[in-house]
C-alpha positions in Angstrom: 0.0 0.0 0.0 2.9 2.2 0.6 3.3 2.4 -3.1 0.0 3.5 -4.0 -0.4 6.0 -1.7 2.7 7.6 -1.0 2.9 10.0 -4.2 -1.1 11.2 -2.5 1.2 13.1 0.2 2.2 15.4 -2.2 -1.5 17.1 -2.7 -1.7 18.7 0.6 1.6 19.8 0.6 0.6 21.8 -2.4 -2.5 23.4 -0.9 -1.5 26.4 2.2 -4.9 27.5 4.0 -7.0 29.9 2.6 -6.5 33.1 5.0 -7.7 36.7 5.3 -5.4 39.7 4.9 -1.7 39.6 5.2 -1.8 35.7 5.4 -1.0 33.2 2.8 -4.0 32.9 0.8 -3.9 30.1 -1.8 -5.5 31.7 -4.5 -4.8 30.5 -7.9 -6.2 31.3 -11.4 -8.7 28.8 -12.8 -6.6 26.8 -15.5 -3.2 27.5 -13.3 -1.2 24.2 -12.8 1.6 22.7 -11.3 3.8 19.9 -11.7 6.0 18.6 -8.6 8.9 16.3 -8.2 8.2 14.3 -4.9 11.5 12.3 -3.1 11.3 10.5 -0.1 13.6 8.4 1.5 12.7 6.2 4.4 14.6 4.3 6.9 13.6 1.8 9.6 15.8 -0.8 12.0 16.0 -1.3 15.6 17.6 1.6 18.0 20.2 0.1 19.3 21.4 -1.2 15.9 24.8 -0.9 14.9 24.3 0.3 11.2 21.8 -2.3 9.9 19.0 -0.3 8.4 16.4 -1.0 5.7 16.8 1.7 3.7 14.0 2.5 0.1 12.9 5.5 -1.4 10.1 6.6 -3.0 9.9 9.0 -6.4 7.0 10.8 -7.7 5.7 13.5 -10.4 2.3 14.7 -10.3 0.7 17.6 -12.0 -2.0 19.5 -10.0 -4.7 21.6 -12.2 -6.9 24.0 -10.7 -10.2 23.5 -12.9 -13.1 25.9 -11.1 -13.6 27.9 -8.3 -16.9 27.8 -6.3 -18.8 30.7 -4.6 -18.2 29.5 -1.7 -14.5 29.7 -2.2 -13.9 26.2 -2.8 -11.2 25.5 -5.1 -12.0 22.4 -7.7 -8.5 20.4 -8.6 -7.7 17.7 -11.0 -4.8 15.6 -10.0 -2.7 13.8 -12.7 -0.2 11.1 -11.5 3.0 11.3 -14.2 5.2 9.1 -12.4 6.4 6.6 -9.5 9.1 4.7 -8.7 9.5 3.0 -5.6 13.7 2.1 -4.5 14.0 -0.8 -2.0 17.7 -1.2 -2.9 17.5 -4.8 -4.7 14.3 -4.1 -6.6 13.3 -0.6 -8.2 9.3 -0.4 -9.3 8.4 2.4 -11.7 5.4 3.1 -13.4 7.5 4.0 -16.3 8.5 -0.1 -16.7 5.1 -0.9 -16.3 5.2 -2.0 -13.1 2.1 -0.6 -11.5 -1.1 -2.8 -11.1 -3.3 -2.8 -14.0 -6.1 -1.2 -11.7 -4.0 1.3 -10.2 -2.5 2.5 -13.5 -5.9 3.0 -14.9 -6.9 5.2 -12.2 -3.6 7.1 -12.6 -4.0 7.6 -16.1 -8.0 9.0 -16.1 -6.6 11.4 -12.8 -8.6 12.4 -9.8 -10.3 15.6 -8.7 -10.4 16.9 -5.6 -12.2 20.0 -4.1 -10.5 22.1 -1.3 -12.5 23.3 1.6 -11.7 27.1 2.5 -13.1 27.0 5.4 -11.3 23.8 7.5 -7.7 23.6 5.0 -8.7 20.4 4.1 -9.5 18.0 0.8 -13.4 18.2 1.1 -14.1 15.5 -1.9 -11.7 13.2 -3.6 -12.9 10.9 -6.2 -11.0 9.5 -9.4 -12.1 11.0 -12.9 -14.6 9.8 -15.2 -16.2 6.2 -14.6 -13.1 4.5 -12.8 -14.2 2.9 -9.5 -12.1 2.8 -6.4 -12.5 0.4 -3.9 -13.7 1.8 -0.4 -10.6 0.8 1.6 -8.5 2.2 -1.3 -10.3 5.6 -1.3 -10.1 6.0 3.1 -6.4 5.2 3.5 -6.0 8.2 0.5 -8.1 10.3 2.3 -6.0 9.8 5.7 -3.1 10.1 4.0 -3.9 13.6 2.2 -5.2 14.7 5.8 -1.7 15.3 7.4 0.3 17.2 5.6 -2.1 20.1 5.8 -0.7 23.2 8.0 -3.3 23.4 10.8 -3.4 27.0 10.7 -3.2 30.4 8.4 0.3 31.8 8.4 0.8 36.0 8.8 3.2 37.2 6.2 5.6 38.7 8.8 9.0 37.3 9.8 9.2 36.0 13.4 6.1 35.1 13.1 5.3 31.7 15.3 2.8 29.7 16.2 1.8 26.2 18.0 -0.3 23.5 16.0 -0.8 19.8 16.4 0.2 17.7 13.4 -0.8 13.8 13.4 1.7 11.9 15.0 3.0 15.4 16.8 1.8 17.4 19.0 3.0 21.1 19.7 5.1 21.4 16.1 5.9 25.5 16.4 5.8 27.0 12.7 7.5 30.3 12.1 7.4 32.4 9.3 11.7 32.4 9.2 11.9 35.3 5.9 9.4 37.1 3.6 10.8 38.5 0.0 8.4 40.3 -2.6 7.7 37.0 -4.2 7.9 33.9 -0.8 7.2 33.5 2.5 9.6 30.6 4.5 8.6 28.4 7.4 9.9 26.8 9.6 8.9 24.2 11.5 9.7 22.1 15.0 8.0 20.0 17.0 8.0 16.8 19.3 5.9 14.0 21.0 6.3 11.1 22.9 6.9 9.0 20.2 7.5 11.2 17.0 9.4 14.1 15.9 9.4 16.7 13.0 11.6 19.5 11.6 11.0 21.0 8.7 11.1 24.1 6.3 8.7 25.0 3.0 8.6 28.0 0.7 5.5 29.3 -0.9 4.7 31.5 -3.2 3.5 34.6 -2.1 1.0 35.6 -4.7 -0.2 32.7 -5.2 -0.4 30.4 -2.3 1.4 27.5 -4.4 4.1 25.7 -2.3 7.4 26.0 -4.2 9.8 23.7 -2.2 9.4 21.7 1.1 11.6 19.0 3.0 10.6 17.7 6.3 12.2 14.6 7.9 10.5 12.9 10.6 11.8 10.1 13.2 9.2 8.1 14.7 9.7 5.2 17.6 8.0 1.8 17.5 7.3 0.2 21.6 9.8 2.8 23.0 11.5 1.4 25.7 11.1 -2.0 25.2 14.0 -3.8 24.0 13.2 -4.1 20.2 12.4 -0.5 20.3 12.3 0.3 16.5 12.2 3.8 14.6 11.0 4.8 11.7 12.9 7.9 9.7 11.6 9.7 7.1 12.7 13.1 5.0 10.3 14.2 2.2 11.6 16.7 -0.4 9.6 18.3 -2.9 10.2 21.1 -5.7 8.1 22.5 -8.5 9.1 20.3 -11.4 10.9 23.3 -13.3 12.6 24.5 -9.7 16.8 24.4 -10.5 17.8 23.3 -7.0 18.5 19.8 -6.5 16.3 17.4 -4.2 18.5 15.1 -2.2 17.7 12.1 0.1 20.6 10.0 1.4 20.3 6.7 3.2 20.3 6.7 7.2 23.7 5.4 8.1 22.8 6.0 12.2 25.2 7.9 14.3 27.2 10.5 11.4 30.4 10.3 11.3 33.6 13.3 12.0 35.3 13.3 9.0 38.6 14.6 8.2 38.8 17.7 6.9 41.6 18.6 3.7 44.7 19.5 3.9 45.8 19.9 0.7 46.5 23.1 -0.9 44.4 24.8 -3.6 45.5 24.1 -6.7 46.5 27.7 -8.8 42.8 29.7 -9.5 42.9 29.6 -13.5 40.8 32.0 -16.0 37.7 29.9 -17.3 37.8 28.0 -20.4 36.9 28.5 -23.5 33.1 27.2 -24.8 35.3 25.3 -27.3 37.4 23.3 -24.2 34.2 22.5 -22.3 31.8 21.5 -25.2 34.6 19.5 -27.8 32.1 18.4 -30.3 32.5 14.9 -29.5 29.6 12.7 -28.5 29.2 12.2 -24.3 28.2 8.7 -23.8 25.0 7.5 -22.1 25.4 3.6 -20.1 22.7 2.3 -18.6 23.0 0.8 -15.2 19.7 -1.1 -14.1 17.0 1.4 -14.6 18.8 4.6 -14.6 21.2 6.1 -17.4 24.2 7.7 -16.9 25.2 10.6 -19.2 28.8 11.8 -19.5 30.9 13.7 -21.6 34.2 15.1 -21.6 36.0 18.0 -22.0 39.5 19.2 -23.3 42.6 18.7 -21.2 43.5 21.9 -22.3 40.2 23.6 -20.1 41.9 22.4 -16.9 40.0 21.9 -13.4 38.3 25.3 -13.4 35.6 23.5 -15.4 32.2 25.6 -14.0 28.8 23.7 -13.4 26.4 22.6 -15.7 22.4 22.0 -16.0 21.2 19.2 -18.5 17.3 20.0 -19.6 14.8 18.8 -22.3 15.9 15.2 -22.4 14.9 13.2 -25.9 15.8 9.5 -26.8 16.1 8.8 -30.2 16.8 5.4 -32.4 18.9 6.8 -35.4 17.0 9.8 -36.1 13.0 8.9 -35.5 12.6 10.5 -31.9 11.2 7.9 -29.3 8.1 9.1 -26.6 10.3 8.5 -23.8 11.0 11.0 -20.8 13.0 11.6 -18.2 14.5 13.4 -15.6 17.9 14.5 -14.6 20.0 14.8 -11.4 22.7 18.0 -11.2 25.7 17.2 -13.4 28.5 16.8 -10.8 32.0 17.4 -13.0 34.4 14.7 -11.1 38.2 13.7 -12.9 39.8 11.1 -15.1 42.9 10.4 -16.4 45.1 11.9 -18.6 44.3 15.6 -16.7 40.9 15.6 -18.5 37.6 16.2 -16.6 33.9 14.4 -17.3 30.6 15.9 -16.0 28.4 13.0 -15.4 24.5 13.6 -14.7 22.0 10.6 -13.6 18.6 10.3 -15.4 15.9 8.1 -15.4 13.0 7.2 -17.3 9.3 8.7 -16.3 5.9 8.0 -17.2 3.0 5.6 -17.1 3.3 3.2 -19.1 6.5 1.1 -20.5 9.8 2.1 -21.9 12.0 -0.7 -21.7 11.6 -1.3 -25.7 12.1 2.3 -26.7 15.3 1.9 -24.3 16.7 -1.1 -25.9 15.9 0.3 -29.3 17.7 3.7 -28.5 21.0 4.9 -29.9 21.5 8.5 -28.3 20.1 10.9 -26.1 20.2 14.4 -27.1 19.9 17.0 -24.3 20.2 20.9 -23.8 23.4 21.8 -21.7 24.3 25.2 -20.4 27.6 26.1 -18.7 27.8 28.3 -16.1 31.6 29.1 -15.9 33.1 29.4 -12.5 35.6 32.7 -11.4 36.7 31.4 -7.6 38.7 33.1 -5.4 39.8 33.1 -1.7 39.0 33.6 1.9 41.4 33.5 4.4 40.4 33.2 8.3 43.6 33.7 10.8 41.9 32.9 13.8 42.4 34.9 17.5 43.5 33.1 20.7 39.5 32.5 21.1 38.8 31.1 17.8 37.1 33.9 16.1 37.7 34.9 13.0 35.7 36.3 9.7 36.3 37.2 6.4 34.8 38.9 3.5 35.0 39.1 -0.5 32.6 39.7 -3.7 29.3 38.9 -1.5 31.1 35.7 0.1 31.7 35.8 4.0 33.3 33.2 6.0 32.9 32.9 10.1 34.6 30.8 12.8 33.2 30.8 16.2 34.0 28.4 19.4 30.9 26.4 20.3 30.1 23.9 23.5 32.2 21.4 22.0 34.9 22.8 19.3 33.9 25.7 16.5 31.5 25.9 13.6 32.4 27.9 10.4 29.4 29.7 8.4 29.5 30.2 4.9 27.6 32.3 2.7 28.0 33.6 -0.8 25.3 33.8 -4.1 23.1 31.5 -5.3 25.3 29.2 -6.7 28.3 29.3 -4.6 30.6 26.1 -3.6 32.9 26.1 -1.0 35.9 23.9 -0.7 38.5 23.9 2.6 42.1 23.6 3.4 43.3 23.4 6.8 47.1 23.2 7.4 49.1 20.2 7.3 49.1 18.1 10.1 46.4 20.2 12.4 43.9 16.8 12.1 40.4 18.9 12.0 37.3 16.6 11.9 34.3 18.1 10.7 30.6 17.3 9.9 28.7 19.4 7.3 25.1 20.9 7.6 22.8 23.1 6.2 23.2 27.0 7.8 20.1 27.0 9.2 21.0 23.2 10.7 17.5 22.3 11.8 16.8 20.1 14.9 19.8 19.2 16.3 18.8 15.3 16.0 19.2 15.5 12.2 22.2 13.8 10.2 24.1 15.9 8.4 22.7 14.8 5.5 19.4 15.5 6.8 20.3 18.8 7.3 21.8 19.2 4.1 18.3 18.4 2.2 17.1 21.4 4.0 18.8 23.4 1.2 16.2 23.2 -1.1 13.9 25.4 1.1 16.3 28.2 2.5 16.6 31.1 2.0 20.2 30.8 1.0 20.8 27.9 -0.7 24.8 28.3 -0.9 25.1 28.5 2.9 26.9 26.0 5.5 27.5 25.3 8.9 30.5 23.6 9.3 31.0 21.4 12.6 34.4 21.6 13.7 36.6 19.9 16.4 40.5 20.3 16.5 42.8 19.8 19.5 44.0 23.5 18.9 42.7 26.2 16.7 43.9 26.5 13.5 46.1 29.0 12.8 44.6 29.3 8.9 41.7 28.2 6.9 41.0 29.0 4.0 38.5 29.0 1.7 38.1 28.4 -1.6 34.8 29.7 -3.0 33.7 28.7 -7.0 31.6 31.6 -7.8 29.6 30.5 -10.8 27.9 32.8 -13.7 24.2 33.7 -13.0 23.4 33.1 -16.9 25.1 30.4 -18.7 28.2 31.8 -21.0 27.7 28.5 -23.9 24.4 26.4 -24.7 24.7 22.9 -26.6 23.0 19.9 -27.6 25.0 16.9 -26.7 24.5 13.7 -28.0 24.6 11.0 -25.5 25.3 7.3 -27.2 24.0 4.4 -25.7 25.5 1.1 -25.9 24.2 0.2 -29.5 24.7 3.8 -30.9 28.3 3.3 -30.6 28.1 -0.2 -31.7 26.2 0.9 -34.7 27.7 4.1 -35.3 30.4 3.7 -38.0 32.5 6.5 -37.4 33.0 5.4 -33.9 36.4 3.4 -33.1 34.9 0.3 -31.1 35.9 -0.8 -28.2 39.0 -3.2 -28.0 38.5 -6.9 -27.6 41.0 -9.7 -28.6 39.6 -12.8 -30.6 41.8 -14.7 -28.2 41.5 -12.6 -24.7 43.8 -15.7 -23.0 46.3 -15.4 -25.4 46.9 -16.4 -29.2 47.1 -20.2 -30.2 50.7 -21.7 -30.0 52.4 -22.6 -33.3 53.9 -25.0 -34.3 57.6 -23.9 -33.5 56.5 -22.5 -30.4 54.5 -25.4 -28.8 55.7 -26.8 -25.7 54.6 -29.8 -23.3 52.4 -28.9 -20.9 50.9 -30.7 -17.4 54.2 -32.5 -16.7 53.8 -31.3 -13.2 51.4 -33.4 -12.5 52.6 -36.6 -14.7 50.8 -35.3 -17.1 51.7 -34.7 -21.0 49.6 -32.2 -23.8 50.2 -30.2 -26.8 48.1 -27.1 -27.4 48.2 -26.0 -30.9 46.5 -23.4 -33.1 43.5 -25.4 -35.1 44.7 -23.8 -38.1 47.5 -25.7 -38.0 46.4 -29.1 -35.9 43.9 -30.0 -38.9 47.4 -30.9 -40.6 49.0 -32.2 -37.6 49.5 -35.9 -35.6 50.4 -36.8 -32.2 51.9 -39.8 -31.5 55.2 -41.6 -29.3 58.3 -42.6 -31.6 58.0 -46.4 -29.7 55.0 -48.2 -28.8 54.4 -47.4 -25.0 51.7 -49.2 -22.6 50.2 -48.8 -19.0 48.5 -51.9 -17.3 47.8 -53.3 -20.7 47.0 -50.4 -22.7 48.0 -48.6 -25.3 49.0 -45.0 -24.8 47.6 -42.7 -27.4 46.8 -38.8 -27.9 43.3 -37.5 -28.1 42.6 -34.2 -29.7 40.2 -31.7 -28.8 39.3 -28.8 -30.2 38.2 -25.4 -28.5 36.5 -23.5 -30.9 36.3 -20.2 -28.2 39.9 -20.7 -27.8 41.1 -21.6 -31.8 43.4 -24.2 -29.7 43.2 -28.0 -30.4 45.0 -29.9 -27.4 46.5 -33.2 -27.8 46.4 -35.3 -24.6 47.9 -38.2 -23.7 46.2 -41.3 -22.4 45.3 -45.2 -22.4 43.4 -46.4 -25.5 40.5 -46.7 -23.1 40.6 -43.2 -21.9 40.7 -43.9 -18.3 44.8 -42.9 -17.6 46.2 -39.4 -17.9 48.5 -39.5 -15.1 51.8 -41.6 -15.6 53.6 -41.0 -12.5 56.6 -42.9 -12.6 56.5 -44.3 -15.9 59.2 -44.7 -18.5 60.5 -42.0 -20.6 59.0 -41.7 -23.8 59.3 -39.8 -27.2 56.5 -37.7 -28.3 56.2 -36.5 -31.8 54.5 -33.9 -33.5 54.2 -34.7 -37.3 52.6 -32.3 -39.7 52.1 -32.6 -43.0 52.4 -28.2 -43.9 53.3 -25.5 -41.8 50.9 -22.7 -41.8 52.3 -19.3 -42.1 50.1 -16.2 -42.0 51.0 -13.3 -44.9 49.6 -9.7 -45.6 45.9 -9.8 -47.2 46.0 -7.6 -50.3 42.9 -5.9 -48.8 43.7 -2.0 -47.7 42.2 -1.0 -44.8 40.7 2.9 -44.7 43.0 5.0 -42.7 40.4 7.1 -40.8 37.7 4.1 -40.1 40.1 0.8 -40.4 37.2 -1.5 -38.7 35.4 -1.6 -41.1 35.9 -4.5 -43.4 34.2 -5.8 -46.9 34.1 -9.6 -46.3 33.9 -9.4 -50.6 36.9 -8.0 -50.4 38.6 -10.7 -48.7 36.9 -13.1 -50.6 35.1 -14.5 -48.1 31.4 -15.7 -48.2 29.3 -15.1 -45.6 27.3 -18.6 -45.8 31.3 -19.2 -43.4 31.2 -19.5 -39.8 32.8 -17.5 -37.9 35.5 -20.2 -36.5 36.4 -20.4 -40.5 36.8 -16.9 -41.2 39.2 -16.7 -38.3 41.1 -19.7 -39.3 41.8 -18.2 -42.7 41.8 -14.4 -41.7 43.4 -12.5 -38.7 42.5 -8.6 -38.3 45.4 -7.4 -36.0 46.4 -4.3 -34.2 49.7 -2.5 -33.7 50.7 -4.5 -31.2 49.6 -7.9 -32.9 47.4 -8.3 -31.2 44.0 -10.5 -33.1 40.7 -8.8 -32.9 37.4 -10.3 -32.8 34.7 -9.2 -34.7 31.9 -7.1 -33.3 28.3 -8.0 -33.1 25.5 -6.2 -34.8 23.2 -7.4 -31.9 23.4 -7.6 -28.2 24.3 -11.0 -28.3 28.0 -11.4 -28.7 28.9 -13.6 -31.8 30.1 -17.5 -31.4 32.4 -19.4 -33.2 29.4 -21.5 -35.1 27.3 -18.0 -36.0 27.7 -17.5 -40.0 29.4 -14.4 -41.5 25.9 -13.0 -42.6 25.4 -12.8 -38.4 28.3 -10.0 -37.8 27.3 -7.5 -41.3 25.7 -4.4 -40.4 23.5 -3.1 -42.4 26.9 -0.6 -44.4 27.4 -4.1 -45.6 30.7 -4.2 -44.0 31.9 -6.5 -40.8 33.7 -4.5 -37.9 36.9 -5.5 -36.3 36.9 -4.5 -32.4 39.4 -1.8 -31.9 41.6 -0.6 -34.6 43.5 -2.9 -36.6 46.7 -2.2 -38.3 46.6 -5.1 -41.3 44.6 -8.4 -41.8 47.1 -11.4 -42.1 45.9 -14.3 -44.0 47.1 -17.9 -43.6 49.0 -19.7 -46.0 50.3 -23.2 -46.3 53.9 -24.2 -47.3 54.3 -27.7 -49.1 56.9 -28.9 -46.9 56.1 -31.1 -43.9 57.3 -30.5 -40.6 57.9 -32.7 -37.3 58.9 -31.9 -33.4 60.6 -34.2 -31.0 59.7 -34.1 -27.5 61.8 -36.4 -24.7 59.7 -36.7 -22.0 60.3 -37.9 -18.4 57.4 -38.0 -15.9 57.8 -37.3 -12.4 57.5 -39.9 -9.2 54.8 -39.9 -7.5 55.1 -37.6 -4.3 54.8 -38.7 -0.6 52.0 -38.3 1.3 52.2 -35.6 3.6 52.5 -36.3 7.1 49.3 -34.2 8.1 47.6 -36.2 5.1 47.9 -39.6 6.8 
């Protein structure tokens, strides 16, 4: 039930009560709508755990429509479900893989209407569109549910403004009005009970009523006091779908952590790069892990670390060039290093919708997506604290303070918007620290609890850091990346999945040796192997066993039998081993036995000389089977027996697939062409060697001695 219902919280959240002057009225146009993302992460375990938590999360979209207004005030609503997704870690449900019930996507699909009650701040009606049916169970735990997250109360538009409510599950939560601008009013809010707690902040829209952002966490006890005492933590973040600040819920690891804080010195502040360094005209690359995508792309050595920050916006999937319906949504690009002194933003997306996307997904070859760059100018602070611990600093609309507290110091940040803040302390002065939000919230929240209270702040860039030192530091400083307010470049990047660069011509593929355990012996570097063990066997390129015999120069037995070589080929391999053993198969250990002769008798040597096929310099994968002469009724264990596509360093290729499925040595020539007609080596070959034979025979000689059998061990007997 937690999965149909939990995306219903969102509705109240959306709705502030109706007030007289100088309150929040929610008062929106007829044909005015909204669309807000919903995350919620929830966390339950016993108290007295040691870090074992069950730990899920919940995703949501809904669009909310207001479609009349009555003259008694009441405000009519139509509610559209877009999306759901519910985490449990090993299992992910989304509507958009058409995992919801068949009855409960129906209903989310027609939509629901709701009508608000001015009067009591409440959902007066709620009933699903047209001539679906809910069942009556269904309908009361959506009505509880949509109860709760009501404020109680009308809220003044006056800062410092406070006042005492009861929300279910807590009693006495104090909301205060913490700021008013021209265009929002923020709250605040804190309370406890016996067995539940809350603390919270939302934004809404002054003119309107419409909530723009809201995080609450909650912690809730199960039997308190008794020994399985369990609790139940929850933090709920939600923004206006087309709101740019990030919603983050992290797992509940229990107690947080003191981390260490840096050391290391800044590295040199460098001018920003050129739109040309950041956006290279290459193609990012999208890989799908489970049911999320990853999109990356990366930038020019030459642009250095001063990279900026990025947004990614309007999303499409294509296969080839005909667009495909599906949508998603994106997390903030974080830009994070490689090798080579190159940097890659990387931004998470997944699929929305109702409905099911997992064809359009296999069948895509590239997202396309809008990017803008914000470039970063940072500079910075320097704090040379007093004999007390105080110290402050100011530059370009950044300040940095450090103050003693109870228990060690806390530093306050605070720049623009967009501002990030990095640290160096000096070397040596071990400084643990623990990061929250500026206005920190409860003082039972995780730092990462704290730090989802961003979202609703009045000042998104600002910090508290938690300090605690064994002496003050005699310097910190600060390094603040102060980003543009408008972006300085805007491109489209295309994003290739998988298969796009698998069917994309132009694109190098990805290196993969025909033999990845090594090539084949030949013939003149064949060696015995197994003797260790009293055991004897020749491993020998196919190629060149179909003209080969093994055999013993003397006729040699064991208990009666004959000893004779098997062969066996391995077409993964291209290796044909001969073996040694009785004539019934049974023997292939001869500890202790007689030397013997082995030969190796072939009737040509196979050599392997230049095809007269010329690769193309700029795409050398790709290959004309016609060219070569071969057929493509061939398997592909004869092809490489008569051809060998090699790189610089020698090393064989394989062939790449068409398909998802990789190719096997029995698939026919016809199942590696794509659709250019051509087959495609993996990686870039340097020449395709084709094997020859020479008339004359050859033969190796092999003296063999097998070992004794060892003593047992004394532990063994």
């Amino acid at each position: 039930m937690i999965e149909r219902r939990f995306w219903f919280a969102l509705l109240v959240a959306a709705i502030p009560g109706v007030a007289e002057a100088e309150t929040i009225t929610f008062d929106p146009a007829v044909g005015s709508e909204r669309t807000y993302h919903l995350e919620i992460s929830m966390h339950s375990g016993f108290t007295d755990s040691d870090g074992f938590y069950d730990n899920s999360f919940v995703s949501a979209l809904t669009r909310f429509s207001v479609s009349g207004r009555d003259d008694d005030g009441a405000i009519s609503m139509d509610v559209f479900p877009l999306w759901f997704a519910y985490d449990e870690g090993s299992r992910v449900t989304s509507t958009a893989y058409g995992d919801a019930p068949d009855d409960l996507a129906a209903l989310m699909r027609e939509g629901f209407t709701a009508r608000i009650d001015p009067d009591h701040h409440v959902l007066e009606d709620f009933a699903p569109r047209g001539d679906a049916d809910m069942p009556a169970a269904m309908l009361a735990q959506m009505r509880d549910q949509l109860g709760q997250p009501v404020p109680p109360v009308e809220i003044e538009v006056e800062k410092g403004w406070t006042t005492t409510a009861t929300l279910p599950g807590v009693a006495d939560v104090e909301i205060t009005v913490s700021a008013v601008t021209p265009e929002a009013v923020y709250l605040r809010y804190e309370g406890a009970s016996k067995d539940a707690r809350l603390s919270g902040v939302s934004v809404l829209a002054r003119d309107t009523g419409w909530v723009e952002r809201s995080v609450m966490t909650y912690d809730m006890r199960i039997r308190p006091g008794a020994d399985d005492e369990r609790f139940l933590r929850q933090t709920v973040a939600m923004a206006d779908a087309d709101s740019p600040f990030p919603l983050y819920t992290h797992a509940f690891r229990g107690k947080p952590e003191w981390h260490d804080m840096p050391t290391y010195p800044f590295a040199s502040i460098t001018p920003p790069p050129e739109p040309d360094m950041i956006f290279t005209g290459e193609p990012g690359e999208a890989d799908k892990h489970g049911r999320t995508y990853t999109l990356s792309f990366t930038h020019s050595a030459a642009a250095g670390s001063n990279i900026g920050r990025f947004t990614v916006d309007d999303l499409r999937l294509f296969d080839g060039d005909t667009e495909l319906p599906t949508q998603f949504i994106a997390n903030m690009p974080v830009t994070v290093p490689e090798s080579g002194g190159r940097f890659r933003t990387v931004s998470q997306v997944r699929p929305i919708g109702l409905g099911d996307v997992r064809d359009d997904l296999e069948n895509a070859t590239e997202l396309r997506a809008r990017v803008d760059w914000y470039p970063s100018e940072p500079f910075t602070l320097t704090l040379n604290p007093d004999a007390d611990g105080n110290a402050s600093a100011t530059r370009n609309g950044a300040s940095a303070q450090l103050r003693p507290t109870d228990d060690g110091y806390e530093l306050l940040l605070s720049g623009k918007t967009w501002d990030f803040f990095g640290l160096s302390f000096p070397e040596g002065s071990a400084v643990k620290g623990q990061v929250y939000a500026a206005d920190s919230g409860a003082d039972w929240l995780t730092p990462e609890e704290s730090q989802a209270r961003r979202l609703a702040l009045p000042d998104y860039s600002a910090i508290r850091v938690a300090l605690r030192a064994g002496s003050i530091p005699e310097k910190i400083e600060i390094r603040v990346g102060r980003h543009a307010e408008k972006p300085a470049a805007t491109r489209e990047v295309v994003f290739r999945t998988k298969r796009g660069k698998r069917l994309d011509p132009d694109t190098e593929p990805e290196t993969w040796a025909l033999y990845p355990d090594g090539e084949p012996p030949a013939l003149d570097t064949t060696m015995p192997e197994s003797l260790d063990v009293a055991a004897l066997r020749f491993r020998l390129a196919t190629t060149q066993a179909k003209h080969c015999k093994a055999g013993l120069d003397a006729p040699a037995q064991l208990s009666g039998h004959d000893l004779v070589f098997e062969r066996q080929a391995d077409g993964k391999t291209g290796t044909t081993t001969f073996r040694l053993q009785t004539d019934d198969g049974i023997r292939t250990h001869f500890y202790g036995h007689e030397p013997v002769t082995a030969l190796l008798e072939c009737d040509t040597a196979l050599e392997w000389d230049d095809a007269t096929q010329t690769l193309d310099p700029e795409r050398p994968w790709l290959i004309d089977p016609a060219s070569l002469g071969a057929e493509t009724t061939m398997t592909i264990a004869a092809f490489n027996h008569r051809f060998r596509i090699v790189d610089a360093d020698g090393t064989a290729l394989a062939l790449v697939s068409p398909g998802e499925t990789p190719l096997t040595s029995e698939d026919t020539l016809a199942s590696a062409l794509f659709e250019d007609g051509h087959i495609r080596a993996a990686g870039r070959p340097e020449r395709i060697l084709e094997a020859h034979t020479t008339p004359d025979a050859a033969t190796r000689r092999f003296d063999i001695r097998f070992p004794e059998l060892p003593e047992p061990r004394e532990d063994a007997q």
